[in-house]
C-alpha positions in Angstrom: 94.8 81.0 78.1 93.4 82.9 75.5 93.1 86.1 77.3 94.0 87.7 81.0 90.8 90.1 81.4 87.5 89.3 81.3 84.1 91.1 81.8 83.7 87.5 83.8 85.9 88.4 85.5 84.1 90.4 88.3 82.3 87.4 89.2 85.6 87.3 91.6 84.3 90.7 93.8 82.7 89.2 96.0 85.3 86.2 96.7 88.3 89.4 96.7 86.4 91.7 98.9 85.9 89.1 101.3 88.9 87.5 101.5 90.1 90.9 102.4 87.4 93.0 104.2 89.1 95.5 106.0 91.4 96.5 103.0 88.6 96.1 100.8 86.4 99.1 103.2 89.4 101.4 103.3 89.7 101.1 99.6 86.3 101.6 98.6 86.1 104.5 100.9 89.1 105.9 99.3 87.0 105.3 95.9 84.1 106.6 97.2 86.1 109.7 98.6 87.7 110.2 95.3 84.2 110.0 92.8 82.0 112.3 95.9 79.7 115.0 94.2 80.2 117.3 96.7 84.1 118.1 96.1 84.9 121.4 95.3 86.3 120.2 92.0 83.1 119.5 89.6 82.2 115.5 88.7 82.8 116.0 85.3 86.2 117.3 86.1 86.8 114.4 88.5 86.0 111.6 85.8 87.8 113.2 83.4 91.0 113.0 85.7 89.7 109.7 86.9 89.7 109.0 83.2 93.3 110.0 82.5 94.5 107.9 85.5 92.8 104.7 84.4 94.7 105.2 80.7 97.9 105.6 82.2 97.5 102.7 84.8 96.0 100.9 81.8 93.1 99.3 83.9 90.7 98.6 81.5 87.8 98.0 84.4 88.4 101.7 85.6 88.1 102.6 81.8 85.3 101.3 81.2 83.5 102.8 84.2 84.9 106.2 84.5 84.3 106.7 80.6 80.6 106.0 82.2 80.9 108.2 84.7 82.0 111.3 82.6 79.4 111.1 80.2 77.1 110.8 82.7 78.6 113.9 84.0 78.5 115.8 80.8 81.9 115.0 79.0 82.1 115.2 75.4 83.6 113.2 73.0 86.1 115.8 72.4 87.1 115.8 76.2 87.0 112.2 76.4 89.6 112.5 73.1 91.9 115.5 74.6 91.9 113.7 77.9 93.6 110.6 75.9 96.4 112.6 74.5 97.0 114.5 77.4 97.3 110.9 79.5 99.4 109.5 76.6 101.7 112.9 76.9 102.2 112.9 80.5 102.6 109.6 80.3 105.8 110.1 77.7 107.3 112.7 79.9 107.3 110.3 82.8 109.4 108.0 80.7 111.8 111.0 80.2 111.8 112.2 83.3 112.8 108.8 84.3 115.7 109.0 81.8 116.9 111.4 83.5 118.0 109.3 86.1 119.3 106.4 84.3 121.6 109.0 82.6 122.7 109.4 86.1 123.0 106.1 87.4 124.6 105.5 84.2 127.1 107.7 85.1 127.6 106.5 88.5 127.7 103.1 87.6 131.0 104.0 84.7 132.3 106.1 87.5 132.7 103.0 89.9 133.6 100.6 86.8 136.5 102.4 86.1 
């Protein structure tokens, strides 16, 4: 296999979606919930978020179309480019924050050992 993700790829909606219907309408409500225009929070704001989530789940489909989305909305290449270190940072301090508790199952696990 050359590669695992293909724009071809979403020639498979239609056989996903209906293999699971009723998941498939409680997530795209969820979607549809989560890109609405009438939020208090402004679109712009919302893809730009929606941007920063996509990075850090690394979903290149959701990349693609919320990068889309933003620009539509207004976002600047700027944004776009703070929005990608600001993913990337929190993204870091999840792995420390995580370290934090391997430290302490670390710990635990020499306690028990000894």
């Amino acid at each position: 296999m050359s590669h695992y993700q293909s724009p071809k790829d979403r020639a498979y909606v239609d056989a996903l979606v209906n293999a699971a219907s009723k998941e498939a309408a409680a997530f795209f409500n969820l979607k549809y919930t989560a890109e609405r225009k009438d939020g208090v929070i402004p679109i712009k704001y919302r893809e730009l978020m929606s941007v920063a989530v996509a990075l850090t789940t690394q979903c290149a489909y959701c990349i693609e179309s919320h990068i889309k989305n933003a620009v539509e909305a207004g976002a600047t290449q700027e944004e776009i480019a703070e929005t990608v270190f600001i993913a990337a940072a929190l993204r870091a301090g999840g792995a420390v924050g995580n370290g934090l508790l391997a430290m302490r199952l670390f710990e635990e696990a020499s306690n028990t050992n000894v």
